[in-house]
C-alpha beads as a LAMMPS data file, in Angstrom:
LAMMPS data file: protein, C-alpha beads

55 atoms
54 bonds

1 atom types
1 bond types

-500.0 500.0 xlo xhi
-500.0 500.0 ylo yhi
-500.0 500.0 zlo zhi

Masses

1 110.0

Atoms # bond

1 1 1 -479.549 -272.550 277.566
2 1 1 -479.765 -276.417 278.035
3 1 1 -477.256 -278.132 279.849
4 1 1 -476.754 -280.006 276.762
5 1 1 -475.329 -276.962 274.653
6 1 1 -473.323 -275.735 277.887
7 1 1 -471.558 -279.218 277.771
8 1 1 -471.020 -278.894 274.366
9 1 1 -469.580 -275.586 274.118
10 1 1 -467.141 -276.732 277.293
11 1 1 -466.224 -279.671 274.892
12 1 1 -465.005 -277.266 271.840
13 1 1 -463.536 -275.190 274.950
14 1 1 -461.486 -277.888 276.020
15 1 1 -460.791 -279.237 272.561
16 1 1 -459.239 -276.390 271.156
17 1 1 -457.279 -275.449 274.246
18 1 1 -455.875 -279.088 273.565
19 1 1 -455.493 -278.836 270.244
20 1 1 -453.305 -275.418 270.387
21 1 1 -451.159 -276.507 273.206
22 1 1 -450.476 -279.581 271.383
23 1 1 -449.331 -277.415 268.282
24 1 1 -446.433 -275.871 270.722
25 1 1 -445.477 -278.719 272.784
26 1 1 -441.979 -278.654 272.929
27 1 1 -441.591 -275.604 270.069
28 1 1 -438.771 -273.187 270.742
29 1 1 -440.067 -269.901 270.479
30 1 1 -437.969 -268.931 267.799
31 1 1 -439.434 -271.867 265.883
32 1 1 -442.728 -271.034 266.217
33 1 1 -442.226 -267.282 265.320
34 1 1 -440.775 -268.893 261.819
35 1 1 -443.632 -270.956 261.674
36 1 1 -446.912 -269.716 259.977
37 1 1 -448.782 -272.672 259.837
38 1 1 -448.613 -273.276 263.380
39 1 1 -449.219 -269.682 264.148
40 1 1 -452.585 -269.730 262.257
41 1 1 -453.516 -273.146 263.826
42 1 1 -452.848 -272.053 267.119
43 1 1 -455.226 -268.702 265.887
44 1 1 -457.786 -270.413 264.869
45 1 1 -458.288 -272.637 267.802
46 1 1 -457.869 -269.363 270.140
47 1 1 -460.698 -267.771 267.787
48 1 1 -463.015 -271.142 268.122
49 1 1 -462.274 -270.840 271.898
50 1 1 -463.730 -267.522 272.416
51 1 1 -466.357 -267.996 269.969
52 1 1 -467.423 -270.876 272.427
53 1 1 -466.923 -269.133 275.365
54 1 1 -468.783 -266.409 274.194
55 1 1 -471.587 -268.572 273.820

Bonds

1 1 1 2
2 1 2 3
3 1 3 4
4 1 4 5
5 1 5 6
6 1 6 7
7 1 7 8
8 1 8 9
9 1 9 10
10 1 10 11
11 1 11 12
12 1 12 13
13 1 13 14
14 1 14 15
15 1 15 16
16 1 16 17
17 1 17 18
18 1 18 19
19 1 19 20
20 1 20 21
21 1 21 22
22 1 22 23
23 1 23 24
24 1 24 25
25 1 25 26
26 1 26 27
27 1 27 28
28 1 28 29
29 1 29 30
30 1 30 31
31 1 31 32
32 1 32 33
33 1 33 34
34 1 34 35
35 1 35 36
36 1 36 37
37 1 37 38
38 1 38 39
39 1 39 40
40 1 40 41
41 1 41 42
42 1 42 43
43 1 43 44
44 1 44 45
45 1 45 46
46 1 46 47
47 1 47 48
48 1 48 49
49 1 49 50
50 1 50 51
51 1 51 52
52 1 52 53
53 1 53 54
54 1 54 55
């Protein structure tokens, strides 16, 4: 694997753990358990994280 493709997949890494923290800053629990958008935002970024990391 080129160094170029490791960067890249550290990038998506990085972006979606960004991304999905950002969705929750500052939620109350409660209000994110009511929440199903967030929820499957937050899922999808944790899915594109290990699909990168997998990688």
């Amino acid at each position: 694997m080129t160094t170029s493709r490791i960067s890249d997949y550290l990038g998506h890494i990085i972006e979606a753990i960004d991304l999905a923290t950002g969705y929750v800053h500052d939620v109350a629990q409660a209000d994110f358990e009511a929440d199903i958008r967030t929820q499957q935002a937050v899922s999808m970024n944790i899915i594109i994280l290990g699909e990168a990391a997998a990688n």
